[in-house]
Every structure is written in C-alpha cells, then in structure tokens.
C-alpha positions in Angstrom: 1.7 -33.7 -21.7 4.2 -30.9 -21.8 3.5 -27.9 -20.1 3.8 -25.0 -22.2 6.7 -22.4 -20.1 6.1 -19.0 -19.4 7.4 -16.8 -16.8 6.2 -17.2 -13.2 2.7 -15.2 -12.9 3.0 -13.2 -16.0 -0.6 -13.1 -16.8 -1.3 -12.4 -13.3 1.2 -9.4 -12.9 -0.3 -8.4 -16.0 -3.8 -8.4 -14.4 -2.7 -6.5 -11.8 -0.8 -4.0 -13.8 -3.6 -2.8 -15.7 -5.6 -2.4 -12.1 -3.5 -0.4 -11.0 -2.6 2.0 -13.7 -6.7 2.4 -13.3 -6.6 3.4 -10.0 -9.1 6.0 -8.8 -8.2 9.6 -7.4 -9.1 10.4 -4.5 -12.8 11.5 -3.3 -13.2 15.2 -2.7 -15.5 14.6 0.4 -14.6 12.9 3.5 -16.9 9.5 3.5 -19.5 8.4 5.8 -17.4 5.6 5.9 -14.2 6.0 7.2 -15.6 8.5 10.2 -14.9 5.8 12.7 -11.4 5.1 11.7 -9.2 5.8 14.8 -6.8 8.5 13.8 -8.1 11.9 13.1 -4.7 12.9 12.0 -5.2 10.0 9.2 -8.3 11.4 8.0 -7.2 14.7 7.8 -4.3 13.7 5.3 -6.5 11.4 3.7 -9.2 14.2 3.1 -6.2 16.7 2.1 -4.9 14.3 -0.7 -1.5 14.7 1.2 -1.2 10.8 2.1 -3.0 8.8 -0.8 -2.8 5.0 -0.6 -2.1 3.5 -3.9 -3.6 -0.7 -4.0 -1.9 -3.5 -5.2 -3.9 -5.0 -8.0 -4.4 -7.7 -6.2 -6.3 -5.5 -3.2 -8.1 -4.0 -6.1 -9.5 -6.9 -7.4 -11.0 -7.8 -3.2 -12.5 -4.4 -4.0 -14.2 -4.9 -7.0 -15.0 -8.7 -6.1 -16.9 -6.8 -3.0 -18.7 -4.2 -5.3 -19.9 -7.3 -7.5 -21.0 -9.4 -4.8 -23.7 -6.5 -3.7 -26.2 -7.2 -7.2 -26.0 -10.7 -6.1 -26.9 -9.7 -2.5 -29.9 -7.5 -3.9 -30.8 -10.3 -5.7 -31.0 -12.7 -2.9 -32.7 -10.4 -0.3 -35.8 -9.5 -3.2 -36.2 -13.3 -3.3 -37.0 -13.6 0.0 -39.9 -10.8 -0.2 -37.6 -7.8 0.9 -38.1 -4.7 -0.6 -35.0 -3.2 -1.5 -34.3 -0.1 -3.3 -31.5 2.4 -4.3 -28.8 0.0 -4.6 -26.2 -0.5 -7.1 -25.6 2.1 -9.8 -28.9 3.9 -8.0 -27.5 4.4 -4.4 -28.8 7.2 -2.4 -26.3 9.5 -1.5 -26.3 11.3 1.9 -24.9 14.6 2.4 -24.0 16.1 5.6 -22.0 19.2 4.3 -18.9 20.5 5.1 -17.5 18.0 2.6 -18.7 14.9 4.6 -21.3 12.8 2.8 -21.8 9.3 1.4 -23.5 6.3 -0.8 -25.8 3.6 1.2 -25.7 0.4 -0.3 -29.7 0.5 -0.3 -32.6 1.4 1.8 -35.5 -1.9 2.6 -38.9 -0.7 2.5 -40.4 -3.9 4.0 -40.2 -7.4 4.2 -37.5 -7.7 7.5 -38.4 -10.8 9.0 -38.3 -9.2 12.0 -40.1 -5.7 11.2 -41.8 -6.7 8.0 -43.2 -2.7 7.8 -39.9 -1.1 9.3 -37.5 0.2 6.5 -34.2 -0.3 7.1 -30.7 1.0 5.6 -29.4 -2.2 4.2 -25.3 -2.5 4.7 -23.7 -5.1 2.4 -19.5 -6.2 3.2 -17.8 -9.1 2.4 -15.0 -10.3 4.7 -12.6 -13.2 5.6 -13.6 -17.0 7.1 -11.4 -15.1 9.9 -12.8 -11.9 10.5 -17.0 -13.3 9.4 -16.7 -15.5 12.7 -15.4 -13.0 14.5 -18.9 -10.8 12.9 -21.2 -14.0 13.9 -19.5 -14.3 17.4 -19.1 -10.8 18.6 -21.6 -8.8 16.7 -20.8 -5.7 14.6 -19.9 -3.1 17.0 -17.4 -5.4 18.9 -16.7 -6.6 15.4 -15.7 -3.7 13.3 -16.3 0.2 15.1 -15.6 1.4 11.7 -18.7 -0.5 9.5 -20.8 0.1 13.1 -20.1 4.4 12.9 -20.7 4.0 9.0 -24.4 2.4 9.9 -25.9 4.8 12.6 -24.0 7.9 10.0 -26.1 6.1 7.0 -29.1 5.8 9.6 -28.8 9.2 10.7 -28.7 10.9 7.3 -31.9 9.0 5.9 -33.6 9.4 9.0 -33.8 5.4 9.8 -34.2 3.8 12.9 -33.1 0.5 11.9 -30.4 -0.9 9.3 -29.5 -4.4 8.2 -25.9 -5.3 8.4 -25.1 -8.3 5.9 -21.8 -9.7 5.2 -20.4 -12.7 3.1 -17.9 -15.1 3.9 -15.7 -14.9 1.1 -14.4 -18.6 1.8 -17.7 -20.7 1.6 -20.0 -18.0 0.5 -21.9 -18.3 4.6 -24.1 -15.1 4.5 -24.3 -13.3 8.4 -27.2 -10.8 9.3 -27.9 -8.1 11.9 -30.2 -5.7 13.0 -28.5 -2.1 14.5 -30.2 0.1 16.2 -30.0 3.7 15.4 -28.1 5.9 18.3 -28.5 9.3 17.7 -25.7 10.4 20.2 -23.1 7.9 18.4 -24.0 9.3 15.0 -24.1 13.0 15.3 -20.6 12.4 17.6 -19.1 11.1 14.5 -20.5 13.7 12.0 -19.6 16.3 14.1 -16.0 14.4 14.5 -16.0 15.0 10.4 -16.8 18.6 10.4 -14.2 19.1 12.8 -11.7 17.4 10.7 -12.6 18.9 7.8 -12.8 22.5 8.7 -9.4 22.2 10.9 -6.2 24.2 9.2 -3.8 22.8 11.5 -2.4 18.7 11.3 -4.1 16.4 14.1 -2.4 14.7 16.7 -1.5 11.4 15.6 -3.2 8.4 17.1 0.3 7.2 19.1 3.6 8.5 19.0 5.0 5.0 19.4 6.1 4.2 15.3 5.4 0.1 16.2 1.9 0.6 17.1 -0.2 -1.9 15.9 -2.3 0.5 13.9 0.6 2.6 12.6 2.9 0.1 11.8 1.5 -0.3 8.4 -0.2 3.0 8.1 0.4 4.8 4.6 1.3 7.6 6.7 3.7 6.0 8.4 7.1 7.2 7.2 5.3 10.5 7.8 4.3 10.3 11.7 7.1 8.9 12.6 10.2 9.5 10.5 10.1 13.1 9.5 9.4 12.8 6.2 7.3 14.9 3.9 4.4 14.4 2.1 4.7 12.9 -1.3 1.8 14.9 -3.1 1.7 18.2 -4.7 -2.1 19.1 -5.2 -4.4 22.5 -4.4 -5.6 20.5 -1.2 -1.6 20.4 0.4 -1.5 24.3 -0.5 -0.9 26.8 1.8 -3.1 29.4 -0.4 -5.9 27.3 0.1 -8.9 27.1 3.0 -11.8 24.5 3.2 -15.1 26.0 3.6 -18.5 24.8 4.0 -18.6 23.2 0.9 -16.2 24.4 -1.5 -12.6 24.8 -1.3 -11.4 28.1 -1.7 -8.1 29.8 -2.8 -6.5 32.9 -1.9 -3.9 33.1 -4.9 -6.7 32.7 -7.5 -9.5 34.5 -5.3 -12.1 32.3 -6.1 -13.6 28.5 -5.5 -11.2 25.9 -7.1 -13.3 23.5 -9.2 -12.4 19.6 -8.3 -10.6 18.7 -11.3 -8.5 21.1 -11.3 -7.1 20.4 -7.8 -5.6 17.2 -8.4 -2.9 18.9 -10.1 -2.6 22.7 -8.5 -0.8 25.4 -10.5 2.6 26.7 -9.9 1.9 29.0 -7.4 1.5 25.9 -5.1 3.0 26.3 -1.5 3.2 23.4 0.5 1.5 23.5 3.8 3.9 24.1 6.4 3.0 21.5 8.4 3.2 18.7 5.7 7.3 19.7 4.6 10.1 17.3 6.0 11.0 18.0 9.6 15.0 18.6 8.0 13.4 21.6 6.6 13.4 24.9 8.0 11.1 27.9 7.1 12.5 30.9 7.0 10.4 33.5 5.4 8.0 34.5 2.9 9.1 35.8 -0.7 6.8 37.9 -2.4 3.0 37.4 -1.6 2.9 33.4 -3.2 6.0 31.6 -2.3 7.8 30.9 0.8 11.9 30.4 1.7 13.0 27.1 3.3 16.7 26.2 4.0 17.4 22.3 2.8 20.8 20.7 3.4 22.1 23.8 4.7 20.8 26.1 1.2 18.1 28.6 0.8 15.4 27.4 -1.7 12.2 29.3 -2.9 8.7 27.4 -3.0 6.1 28.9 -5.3 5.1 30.8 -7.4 8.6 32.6 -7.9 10.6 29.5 -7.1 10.2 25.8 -7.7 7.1 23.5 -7.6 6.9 20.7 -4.7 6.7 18.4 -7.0 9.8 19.7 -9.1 11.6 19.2 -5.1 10.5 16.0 -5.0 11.5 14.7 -8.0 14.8 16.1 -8.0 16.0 17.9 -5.0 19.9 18.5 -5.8 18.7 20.1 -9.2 16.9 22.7 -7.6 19.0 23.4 -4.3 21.9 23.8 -7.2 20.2 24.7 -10.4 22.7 24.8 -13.8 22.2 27.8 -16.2 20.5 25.3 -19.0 17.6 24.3 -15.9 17.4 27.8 -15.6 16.5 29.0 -19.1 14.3 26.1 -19.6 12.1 26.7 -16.5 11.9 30.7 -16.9 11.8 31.3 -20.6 10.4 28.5 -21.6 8.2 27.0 -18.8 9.8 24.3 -18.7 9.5 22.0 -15.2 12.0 19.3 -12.7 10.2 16.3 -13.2 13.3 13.3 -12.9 
C-alpha cells in the first residue's frame, strides 16, 4: 500500500501551533509553587512579568497531560477508601498575602493507610522513568527541594501536619507515594522568602554570575543576567510609576490601584524600570513628571509619557532614535504607535 505524502509533522506542528497561540498570561500572584526555586532574582522577574517564558507546544501538552492525569489520580485514591476532597476544578486555594498564594491539588480527610483519621494535603506530579526513580530512591526532599517547599507552604496554609506526595511515572504508568512531615520553620522561611521578593523595588542578586552555570544556562532570563540585555516586556508590572503593596498594585501616574487586566498591556505613560533597560543604555534624566531621558547608540531618546513607548523601542529602535516627519504626525496627531 502507498503511503499517502504529506510534509514532515505537519499535523503535529499544527498541534502545537494552536497550543501555543493559547498560551496563558501570566499569574498576578507569586505561587506557592515556585517559592523553592533557587534564584530570587528569577522570581522577582517572573512575578514582575519582565521575563515570561513562552512553551513549546509540545511542553504544553506535558502540562496538560499532567493536569489530566490528577481526575484519574482522585479516582484511584477514592477507590482505595481515601477521602479526598477539593481537587480538580474545586481546589482550595491558599492565600498568604502580599501577592503570594496558591491551589492544592486536594486535601484527604481519611483513609491514609498509615493515619487512617489524619487529613492530609494530597500533592499529585507526574515525572520522567528518570527523574520517578530518582523520587523512589532518594525521597522528595533529596528529590525535588522545589515540590518539597511547595508541600510544607500548602501544609502551612491549611494548617496540616501531614501531606501525601504522589507522582506517576509517565513511562509505565508506576505510581510512587510519600508521607511529608509538616516543618513549620521550612515553611514560614519560604513564605517569608515570597514576601520579601514581592515587596522588594530593587532587582535581586542573581543566583551566579558565571553565564554556564548549570541552572542559568538555559534560564529564560539568561540573555538578561549575563549579556546585558533588556527585558523584552512592556507591561504596568516593569513600570517605574508603579509599587507593589500588600495586595494590590498601585500606580503613581494614575493615583489609584491598577486592576489586573489592565496591566498586561500598561498605557503610554509606561517607564521602564531602570533596572530592567539594556546595560548600553545610559539614564540621564527625568523629563517632565512621567517620562525619563536615556542616551542609546550615542542619541538622546525620551521614554514615556512625552516620548516613545518601550515597546515602540523594541520593536523598532532606529525609528525612534531617528524619527521621519510622517512617524511624527502619525504618533502625535493621530495616536498612532512603532510597532515593526
């Protein structure tokens, strides 16, 4: 039989293409979750929107594969007796203000084996043949910090004492289990490590200053750290008008809390934060009370409200360090904006 031909992977591409033109924005809080990642300066730019990390479809699919798997897990554990609750589309959220909170994959009323009348968080992952030995051999602290701070946050927040850690070996469907023990010292460290971030105007240090450091090498912020370069995103959160409080976000230029949907895209008073600009740039002073002066490849340039948008440097910077008379009508008289 002929095969019918067709271009290498073009269903697949296709597949991934429409993943990834769905791609979530980013969460306005910092999550439970990703408190035990290594670098606070990561965090802080993740938490800022100034370094979003954009999936492959193919990632996005592992994602979505992992949310799936967790009805089936639910499943599984009520068959054995457990009594699970607030999982799936009902997870309990946990809030620890000052923009850290998060979603537990369930809470178990009863039915542990060993604490049949001790309620546990209930922690679901899937992982690797690699990386679910490495769970069953070393245990989940040793295993993964990052899922370990997640539980005793989770714990902390619901007031537990216990969780169950589950996770499923992607390759032959093995399931692993563990009991944590809560540690209230580990947990409030780590909340307390999110407050800190959160609250913080200034940049972190980064986690090394060597660019081939195992964790950096393939960091999203990479080309940040360690070559100079500036951030790629013009939102209210990489605005120098705006400050983080307790729980609200707050900016100067408008006077007044900015709501979350509208600070994905900022208005044109936006200012980039002076510590997220390309090192090649130099500040030299503020013009007027919403816009600042840099000098880029040797030329003054105004950012802000009485100059150009971030976003209008980044998508064209020789257009606005040497703006033609027709750039200039359209932006000033008739709003017009850089965006190729």
């Amino acid at each position: 039989m002929t095969k019918i031909p067709e271009p290498d992977n073009s269903i697949a591409n296709s597949i991934y293409s429409a993943l990834e033109a769905k791609q979530s924005r980013p969460r306005p809080h910092l999550g439970a979750s990703l408190l035990g990642h290594p670098c606070d300066r990561w965090l802080w730019l993740s938490f800022r929107w100034a370094v979003v990390e954009k999936f492959e479809g193919r990632v996005l699919r592992l994602f979505r594969r992992g949310q799936l798997e967790e009805e089936q897990i639910v499943k599984d554990l009520r068959a054995t007796g457990i009594d699970i609750r607030g999982t799936t589309t009902n997870q309990s959220r946990v809030d620890f203000g000052g923009h850290v909170s998060g979603s537990m994959d369930g809470v178990i009323f009863s039915g542990v084996p060993e604490a049949p009348n001790t309620k546990h968080l209930a922690e679901f992952k899937t992982a690797s043949d690699k990386k679910f030995k490495e769970f069953a051999k070393d245990g989940l602290e040793k295993a993964n910090y990052q899922y370990f701070i997640q539980c005793q946050v989770y714990m902390h927040g619901a007031g537990l004492t216990r969780a169950l850690f589950l996770v499923v070996n992607k390759n032959d469907d093995s399931v692993y289990t563990e009991r944590v023990r809560y540690n209230e010292a580990v947990a409030t460290k780590y909340i307390k490590r999110g407050h800190r971030i959160t609250s913080s105007d200034r940049l972190p240090e980064p986690l090394s200053a060597d660019p081939t450091w195992w964790q950096c090498r393939f960091c999203v912020g990479h080309k940040f750290c360690h070559e100079g370069a500036g951030v790629k995103e013009d939102n209210c959160r990489t605005c120098a008008h705006v400050t983080f409080k307790d729980d609200s976000v707050y900016c100067e230029r408008h006077q007044g809390e900015v709501p979350t949907k509208y600070q994905y895209d900022g208005c044109r008073s936006h200012v980039i934060h002076p510590e997220l600009i390309p090192q090649s740039w130099k500040h030299k002073r503020g013009y007027g009370n919403w816009s600042a002066i840099y000098e880029v490849d040797g030329k003054e340039i105004v950012v802000g409200e009485e100059g150009f948008r971030y976003s209008e440097i980044l998508a064209n910077l020789d257009a606005c360090l040497n703006p033609d008379d027709v750039i200039s009508e359209l932006r000033e008289k008739m709003g017009g904006k850089i965006v190729a």
